[in-house]
N, CA, C and O atoms as a DFTB+ gen file, in Angstrom:
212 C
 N C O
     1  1      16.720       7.536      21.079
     2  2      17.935       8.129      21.599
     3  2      18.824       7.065      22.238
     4  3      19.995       7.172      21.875
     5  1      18.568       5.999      23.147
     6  2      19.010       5.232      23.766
     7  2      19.641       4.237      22.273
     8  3      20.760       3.742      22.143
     9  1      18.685       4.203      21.481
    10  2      19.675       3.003      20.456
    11  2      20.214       3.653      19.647
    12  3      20.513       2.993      18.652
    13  1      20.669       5.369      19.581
    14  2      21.381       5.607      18.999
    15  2      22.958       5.358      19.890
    16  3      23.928       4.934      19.261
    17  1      23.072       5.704      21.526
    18  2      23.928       5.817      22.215
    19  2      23.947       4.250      22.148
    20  3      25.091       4.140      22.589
    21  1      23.591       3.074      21.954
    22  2      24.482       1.961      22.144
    23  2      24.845       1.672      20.670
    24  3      25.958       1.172      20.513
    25  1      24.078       1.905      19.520
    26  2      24.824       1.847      18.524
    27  2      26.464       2.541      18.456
    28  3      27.600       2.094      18.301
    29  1      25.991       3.556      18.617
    30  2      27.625       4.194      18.761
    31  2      28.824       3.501      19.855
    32  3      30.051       3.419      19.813
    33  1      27.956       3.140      20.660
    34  2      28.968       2.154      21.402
    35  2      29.649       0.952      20.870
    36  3      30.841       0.645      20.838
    37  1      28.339       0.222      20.371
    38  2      29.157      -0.489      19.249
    39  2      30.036      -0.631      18.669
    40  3      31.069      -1.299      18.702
    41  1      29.534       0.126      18.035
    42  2      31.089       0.681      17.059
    43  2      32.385       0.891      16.928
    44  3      33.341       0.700      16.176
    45  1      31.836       1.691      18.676
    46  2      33.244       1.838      19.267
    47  2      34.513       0.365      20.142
    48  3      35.722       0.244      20.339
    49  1      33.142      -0.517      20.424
    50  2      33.987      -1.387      21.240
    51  2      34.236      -2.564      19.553
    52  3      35.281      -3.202      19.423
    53  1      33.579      -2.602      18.927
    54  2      34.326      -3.105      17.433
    55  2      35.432      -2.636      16.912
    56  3      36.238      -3.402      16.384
    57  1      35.620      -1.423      16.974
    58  2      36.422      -0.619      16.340
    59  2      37.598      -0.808      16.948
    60  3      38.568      -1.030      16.224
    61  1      37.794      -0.760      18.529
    62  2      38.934      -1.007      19.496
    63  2      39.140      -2.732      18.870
    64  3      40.104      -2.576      18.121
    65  1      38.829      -3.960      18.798
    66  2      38.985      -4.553      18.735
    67  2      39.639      -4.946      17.071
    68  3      40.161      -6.020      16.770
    69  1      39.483      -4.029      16.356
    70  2      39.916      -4.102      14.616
    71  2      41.278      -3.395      14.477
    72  3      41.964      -3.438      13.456
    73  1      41.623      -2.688      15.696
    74  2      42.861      -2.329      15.469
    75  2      44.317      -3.573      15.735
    76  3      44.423      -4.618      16.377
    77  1      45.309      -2.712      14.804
    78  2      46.153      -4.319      14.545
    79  2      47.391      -3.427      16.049
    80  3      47.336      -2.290      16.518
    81  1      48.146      -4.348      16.296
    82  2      49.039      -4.611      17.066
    83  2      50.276      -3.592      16.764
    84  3      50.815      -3.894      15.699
    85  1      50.716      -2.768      17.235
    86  2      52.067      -1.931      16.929
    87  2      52.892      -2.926      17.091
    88  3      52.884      -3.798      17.959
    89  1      54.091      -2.645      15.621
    90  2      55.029      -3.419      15.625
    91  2      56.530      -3.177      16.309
    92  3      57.183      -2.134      16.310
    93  1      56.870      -4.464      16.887
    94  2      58.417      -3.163      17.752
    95  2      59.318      -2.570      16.735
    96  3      59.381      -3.000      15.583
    97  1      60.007      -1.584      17.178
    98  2      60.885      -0.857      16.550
    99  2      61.918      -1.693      16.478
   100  3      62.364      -2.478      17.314
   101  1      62.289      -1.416      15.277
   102  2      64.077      -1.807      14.782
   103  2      64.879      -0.992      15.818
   104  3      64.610      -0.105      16.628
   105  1      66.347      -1.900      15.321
   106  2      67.279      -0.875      16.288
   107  2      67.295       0.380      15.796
   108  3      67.434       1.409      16.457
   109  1      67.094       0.251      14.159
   110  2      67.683       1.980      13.442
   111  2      66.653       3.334      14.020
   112  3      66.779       4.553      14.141
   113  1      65.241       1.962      14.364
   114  2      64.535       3.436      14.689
   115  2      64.517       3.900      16.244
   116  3      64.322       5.086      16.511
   117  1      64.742       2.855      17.347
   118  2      65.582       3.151      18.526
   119  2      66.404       4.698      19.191
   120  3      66.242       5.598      20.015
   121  1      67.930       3.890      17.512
   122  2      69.008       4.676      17.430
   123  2      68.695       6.400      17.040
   124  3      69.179       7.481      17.375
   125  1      67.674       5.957      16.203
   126  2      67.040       7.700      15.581
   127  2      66.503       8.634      16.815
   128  3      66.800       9.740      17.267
   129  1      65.467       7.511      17.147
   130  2      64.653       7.848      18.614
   131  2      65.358       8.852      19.348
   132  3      65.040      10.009      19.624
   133  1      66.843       7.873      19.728
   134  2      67.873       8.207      20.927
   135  2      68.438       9.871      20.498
   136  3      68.517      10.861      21.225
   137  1      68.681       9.755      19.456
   138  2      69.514      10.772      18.973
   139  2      68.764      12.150      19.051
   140  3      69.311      13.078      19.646
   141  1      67.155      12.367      18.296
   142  2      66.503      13.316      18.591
   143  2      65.974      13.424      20.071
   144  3      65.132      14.268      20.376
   145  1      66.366      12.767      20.739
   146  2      65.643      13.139      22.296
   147  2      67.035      13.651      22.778
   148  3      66.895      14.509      23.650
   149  1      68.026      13.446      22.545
   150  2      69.213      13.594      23.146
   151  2      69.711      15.275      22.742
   152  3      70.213      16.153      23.444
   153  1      69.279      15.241      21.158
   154  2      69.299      16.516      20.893
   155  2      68.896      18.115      21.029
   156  3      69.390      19.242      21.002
   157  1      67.197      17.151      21.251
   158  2      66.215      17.840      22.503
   159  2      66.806      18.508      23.536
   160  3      66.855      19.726      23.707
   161  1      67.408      17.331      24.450
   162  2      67.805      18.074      25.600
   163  2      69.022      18.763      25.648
   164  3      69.162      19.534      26.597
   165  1      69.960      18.657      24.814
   166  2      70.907      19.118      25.074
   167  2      70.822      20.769      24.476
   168  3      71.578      21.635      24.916
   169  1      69.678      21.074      23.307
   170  2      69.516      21.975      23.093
   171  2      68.626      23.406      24.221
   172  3      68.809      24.608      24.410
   173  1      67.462      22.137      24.810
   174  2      67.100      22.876      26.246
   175  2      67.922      23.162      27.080
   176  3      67.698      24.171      27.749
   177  1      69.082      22.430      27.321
   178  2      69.980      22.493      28.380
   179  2      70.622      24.192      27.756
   180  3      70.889      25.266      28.294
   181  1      70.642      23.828      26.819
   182  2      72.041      25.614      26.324
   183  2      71.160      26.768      26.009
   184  3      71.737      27.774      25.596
   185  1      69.415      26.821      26.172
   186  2      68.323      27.195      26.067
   187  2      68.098      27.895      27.553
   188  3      67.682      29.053      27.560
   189  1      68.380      27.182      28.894
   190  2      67.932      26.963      29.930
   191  2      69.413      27.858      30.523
   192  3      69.332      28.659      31.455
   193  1      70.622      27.575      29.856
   194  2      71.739      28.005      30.457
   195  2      71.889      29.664      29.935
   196  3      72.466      30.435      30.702
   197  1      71.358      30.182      28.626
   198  2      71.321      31.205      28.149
   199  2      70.659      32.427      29.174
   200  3      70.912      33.582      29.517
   201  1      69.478      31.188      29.455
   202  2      68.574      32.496      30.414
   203  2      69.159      32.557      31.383
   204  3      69.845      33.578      31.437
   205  1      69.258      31.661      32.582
   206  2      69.962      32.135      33.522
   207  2      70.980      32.329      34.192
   208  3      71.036      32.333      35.422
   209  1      72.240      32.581      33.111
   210  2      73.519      33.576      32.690
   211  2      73.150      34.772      33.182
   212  3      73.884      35.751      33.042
């Protein structure tokens, strides 16, 4: 039981170490970013203003 739980540990601290690096975002995907969060809120905002009218 014990060398199954450090095998699996293994694995796991290999596994963390095989992952590659996120690459930064371009501006276009930024600009996209910006736009659906912006849209987000402005749609909560007229969401938020409906109800308590």
């Amino acid at each position: 039981m014990i060398a199954n739980v450090q095998q699996a540990a293994t694995t796991l601290f290999y596994g963390a170490r095989e992952k590659q690096v996120a690459k930064p975002s371009t501006y276009k995907q930024r600009v996209v970013a910006d736009r659906v969060a912006m849209l987000l809120m402005l749609v909560a905002t007229i969401i938020f203003a409906a109800i308590t009218a």
